[in-house]
Residue, then its C-alpha position, 0 to 999 in steps of 0.5 A: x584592442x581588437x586582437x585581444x577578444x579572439x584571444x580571450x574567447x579562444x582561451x576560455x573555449x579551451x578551458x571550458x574543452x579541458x573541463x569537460x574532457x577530465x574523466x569521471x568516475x563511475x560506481x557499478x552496482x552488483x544486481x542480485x541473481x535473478x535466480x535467488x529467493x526473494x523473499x516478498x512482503x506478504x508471503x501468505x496474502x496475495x491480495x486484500x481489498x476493504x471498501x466503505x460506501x455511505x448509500x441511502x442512508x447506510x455505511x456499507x463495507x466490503x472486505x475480500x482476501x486472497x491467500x497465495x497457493x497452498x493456503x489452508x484457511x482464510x479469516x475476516x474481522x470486520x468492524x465499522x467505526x464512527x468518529x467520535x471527536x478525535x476517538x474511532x468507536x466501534x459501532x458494529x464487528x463481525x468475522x468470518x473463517x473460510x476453509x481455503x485460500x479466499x474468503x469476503x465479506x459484506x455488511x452495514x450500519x445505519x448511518x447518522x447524517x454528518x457523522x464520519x465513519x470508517x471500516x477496519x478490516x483483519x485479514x488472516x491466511x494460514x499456510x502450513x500452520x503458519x498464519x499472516x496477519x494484515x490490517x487495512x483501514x478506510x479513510x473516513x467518509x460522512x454520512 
């Protein structure tokens, strides 16, 4: 009896050998030229930044863009909302243009107590004549 259990394990140790020894296949993937255009998802805007701070008694929001090289103009829509119910209301908007590729800008609101808010800024950058659109939106912070 005691014959059959190296028999038995050296089988199975062979099988398992066999298994592993069967060739897999394997997929290349082309990888593109490094040298070719790629194309970005902003071609104008090369970054954008809006922050909402409730202080003292105020919603503050600030919004920054920066154009890529060569931009003509920038622009900012800034609007601080508050939630009413399930609706974001606009409480306060203001916009600025700027010759050149950056532009900012800074404002507040007063703030009800227990009241969430929220700042939603458009940021727009002409290159060329051709202009970019890009819209960000804060999470919501109570007064």
């Amino acid at each position: 009896m005691r014959k059959y259990i190296p028999k038995q394990f050296f089988g199975f140790f062979c099988a398992i050998i066999c298994a592993f020894s069967l060739a897999i296949p394997g997929y290349a993937v082309e990888l593109p030229d490094p040298d070719t255009d790629i194309s970005f998802y902003m071609e104008n805007i090369s970054d954008a930044q809006c922050v909402l701070s409730i202080r003292n008694g105020k919603a503050a929001a600030r919004v920054s863009v920066n154009g890529n090289r060569g931009a003509e103009r920038s622009k900012i829509i800034l609007e601080i909302q508050k939630q009413r119910g399930s609706q974001w209301v606009t409480v306060e908007s203001w916009s600025v243009e700027e010759d050149g590729r950056n532009a900012s800008l800074s404002k507040s609101v007063e703030a009800e107590k227990g009241t969430t808010y929220r700042a939603k800024a458009e940021v727009t950058v002409w290159i060329n004549g051709k202009s970019e659109t890009k819209t960000i939106t804060t999470t919501g912070k109570t007064a």
